[in-house]
C-alpha positions, 0 to 999 in steps of 0.5 A: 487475531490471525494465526497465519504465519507470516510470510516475509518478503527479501525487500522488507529487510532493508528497513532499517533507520537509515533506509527509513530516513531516506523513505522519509525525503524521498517524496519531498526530494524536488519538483517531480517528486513533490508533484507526485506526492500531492498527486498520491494524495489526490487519488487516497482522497478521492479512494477515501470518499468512494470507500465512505469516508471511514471512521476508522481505518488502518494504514498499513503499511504507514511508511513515514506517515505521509498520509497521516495528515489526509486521515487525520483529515477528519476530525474523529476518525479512528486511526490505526497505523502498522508498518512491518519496520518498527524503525519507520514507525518511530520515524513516522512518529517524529517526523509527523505534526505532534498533534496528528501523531497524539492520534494514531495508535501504532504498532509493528505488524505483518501484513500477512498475520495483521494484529488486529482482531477480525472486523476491527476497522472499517476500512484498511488503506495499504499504499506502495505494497502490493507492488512488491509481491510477485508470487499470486500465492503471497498476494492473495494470502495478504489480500484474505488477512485484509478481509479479516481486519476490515469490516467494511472496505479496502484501498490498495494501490500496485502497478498494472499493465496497459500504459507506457511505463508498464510496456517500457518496464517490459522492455527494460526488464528484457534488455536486462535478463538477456544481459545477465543471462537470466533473471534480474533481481527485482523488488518491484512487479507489474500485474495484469489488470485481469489477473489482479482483479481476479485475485480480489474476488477470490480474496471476497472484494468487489471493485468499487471503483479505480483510479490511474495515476496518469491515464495511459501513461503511469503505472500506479493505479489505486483501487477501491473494494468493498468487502462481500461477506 
């Protein structure tokens, strides 16, 4: 088990049952967003397939459980879900098919002090967090407390610089801070592709491979490493 202290980040405190009831609808809210929900999905399955196709994975942090079906895929694949909220989980439980849900094990839990022992699953699969963590510190602290629970890899997906979303979120953040006269508020970060890859190999994770959500244009990319013991 990890005895770090967690950190706790100012965007995880909104969690609360409404909040996780709109994170709930929001990826089914019309035409773009169900577009992007499947095309989320077709990156995880294609991150789960260059990871080994895993027997036992941990989602962390589960959200709703909209990839619970695409774990559940397999059909004796241990998995585990976590989420920092345990008002997502509950929402994830009663929203998700009853017999997916007869087959994740949840619990609340940190992703900076996860309560698993170390090498307690195969594979963890973080979707949508890292893009919230600013500080290199904090980032890195998460990515070495995934190398403790894996034994084998890690999927994670962020932001990254080099497309047009990333330059034109620049541009927006600018035109903001000159209006405000200083630092906007904000939840949600771009990395520089070198410094985050960086990161991966002090946290002891070689790339094996990526994948962009639209090549050149969005910012979401999903990666896939391998833990180097």
């Amino acid at each position: 088990m990890s005895t770090i202290n967690p950190v706790e980040l100012e965007f995880s405190r909104k969690y609360d049952h409404e909040h996780a009831l709109q994170y709930l609808h929001k990826h089914q809210d019309g035409f773009a967003r169900r577009l992007s929900n499947w095309r989320d999905q077709q990156l995880a399955r294609h991150a789960l397939a260059l990871a080994g196709d895993p027997a036992e994975v941990l989602d962390l942090p589960c959200g709703a459980g909209r990839f619970w079906p695409l774990l559940a895929a397999r059909g004796d694949r241990r998995i585990l879900a976590a989420d920092n909220s345990p008002e997502m989980i509950a929402i994830a439980r009663q929203s998700q098919d009853p017999q997916i849900v007869a087959r994740v094990h949840t619990f609340q839990t940190s992703a900076f002090a996860i309560d698993l022992a170390d090498g307690a699953v195969d594979c963890v699969f973080c979707m949508r967090l890292l893009h919230h963590v600013a500080d290199p510190a904090h980032r890195l602290a998460m990515l070495r407390e995934f190398h403790r629970v894996s034994r084998d890899t890690l999927i994670v997906s962020l932001w990254v610089d080099g497309n047009l979303k990333a330059w034109r979120r620049r541009q927006l953040e600018r035109r903001r801070q000159a209006r405000i006269g200083g630092m906007a508020n904000q939840n949600r970060y771009v990395v520089a592709r070198e410094t985050i890859e960086a990161e991966f190999g002090k946290a002891g994770f070689a790339i094996l491979g990526y994948q962009d959500f639209l090549p050149g244009y969005a910012m979401w990319r999903v990666y896939t490493l391998r833990k180097r013991n």
